[in-house]
VOMARVO-715005 format. One record per residue (C-alpha): residue in three letters; y, x, z. Coordinates in steps of 0.02 Angstrom, whole numbers, padded with zeros to 5 digits, always signed. Each point is the difference from the previous one (the first is absolute). Layout:
ALAYXZ;...
# end
This chain:
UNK-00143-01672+01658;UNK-00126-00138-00006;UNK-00068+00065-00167;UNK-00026+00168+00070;UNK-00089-00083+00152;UNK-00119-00124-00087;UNK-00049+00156-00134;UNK-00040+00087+00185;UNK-00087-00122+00060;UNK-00104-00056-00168;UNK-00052+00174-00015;UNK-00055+00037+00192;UNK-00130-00177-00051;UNK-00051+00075-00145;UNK-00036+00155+00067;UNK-00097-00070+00171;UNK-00099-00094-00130;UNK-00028+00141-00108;UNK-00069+00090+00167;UNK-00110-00156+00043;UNK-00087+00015-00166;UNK-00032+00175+00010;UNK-00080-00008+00180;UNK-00092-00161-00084;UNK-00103+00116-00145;UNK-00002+00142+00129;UNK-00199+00041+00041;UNK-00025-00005+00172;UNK-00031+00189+00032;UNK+00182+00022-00071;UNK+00124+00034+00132;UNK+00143-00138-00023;UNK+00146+00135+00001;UNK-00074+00033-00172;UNK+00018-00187-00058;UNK+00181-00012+00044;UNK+00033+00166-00080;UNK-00065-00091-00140;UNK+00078-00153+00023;UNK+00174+00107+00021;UNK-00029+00098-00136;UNK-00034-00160-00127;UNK+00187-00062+00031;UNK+00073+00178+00018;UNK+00056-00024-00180;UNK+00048-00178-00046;UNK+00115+00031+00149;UNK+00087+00153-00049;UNK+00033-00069-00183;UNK+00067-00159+00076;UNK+00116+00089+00102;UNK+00032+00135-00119;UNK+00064-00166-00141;UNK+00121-00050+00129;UNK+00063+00143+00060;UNK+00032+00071-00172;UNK+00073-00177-00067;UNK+00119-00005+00151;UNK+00069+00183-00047;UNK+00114-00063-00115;UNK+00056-00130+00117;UNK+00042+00135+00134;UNK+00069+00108-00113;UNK+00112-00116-00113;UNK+00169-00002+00004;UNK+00122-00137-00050;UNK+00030-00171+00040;UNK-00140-00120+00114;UNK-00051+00178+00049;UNK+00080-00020+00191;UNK-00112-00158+00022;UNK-00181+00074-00072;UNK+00019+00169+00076;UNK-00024-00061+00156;UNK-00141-00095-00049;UNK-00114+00126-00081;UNK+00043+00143+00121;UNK-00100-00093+00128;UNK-00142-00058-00128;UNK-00035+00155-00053;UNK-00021+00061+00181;UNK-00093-00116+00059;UNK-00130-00006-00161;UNK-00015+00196+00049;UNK-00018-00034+00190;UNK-00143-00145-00023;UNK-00084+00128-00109;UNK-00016+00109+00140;UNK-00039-00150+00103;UNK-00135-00073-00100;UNK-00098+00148-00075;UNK-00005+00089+00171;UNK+00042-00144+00142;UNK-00117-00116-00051;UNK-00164+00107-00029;UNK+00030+00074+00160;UNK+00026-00168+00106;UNK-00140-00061-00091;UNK-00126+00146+00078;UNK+00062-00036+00159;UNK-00038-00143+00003;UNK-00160-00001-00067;UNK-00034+00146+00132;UNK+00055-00138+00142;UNK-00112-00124-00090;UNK-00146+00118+00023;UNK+00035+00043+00177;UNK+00018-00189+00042;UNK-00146-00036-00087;UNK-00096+00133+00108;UNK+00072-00028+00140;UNK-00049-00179-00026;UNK-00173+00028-00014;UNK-00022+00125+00166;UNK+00056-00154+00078;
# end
């Protein structure tokens, strides 16, 4: 469970970084939206074949049958679900917390300056 949780949490950095750099090379007529679409879209891969590796090497686990197998079962059941759900979480969570708050940014920032 802790595995599954720092891979979450290692890819969610990545990924906010990813986004950073994107709005970083952006030109400044750009609309932002279209840098973390870009930022998304650079880790949309390397994320899916990391998850797709584990799932597929924890098949056999899940599917064995024999001795040991009572004690792993239980243990790759939940690994595999949880490498699917931080998918979810990190290729469409993140990018969309990440606009929100840069739209809250903006509108502090303005709301700063009418001040």
């Amino acid at each position: 469970y802790i595995a599954v949780l720092a891979v979450a949490i290692q890819t969610g950095i990545i990924m906010i970084e990813f986004i950073r750099e994107a709005l970083a090379r952006k030109p400044e007529n750009q609309p932002y939206m279209e840098a973390v679409i870009e930022g998304s879209l650079a880790r949309l891969r390397p994320k899916l074949m990391t998850v797709a590796t584990t799932v597929f090497g924890l098949i056999p686990v899940i599917l064995a049958s024999g001795s040991g197998m009572d004690v792993t079962r239980p243990i790759a059941a939940p690994s595999v679900g949880g490498m699917i759900s931080s998918t979810i979480y990190v290729l469409f969570l993140i990018p969309c917390l990440f606009a929100i708050g840069e739209d809250f940014r903006k509108y502090l920032n303005a709301r700063h300056k009418n001040e």
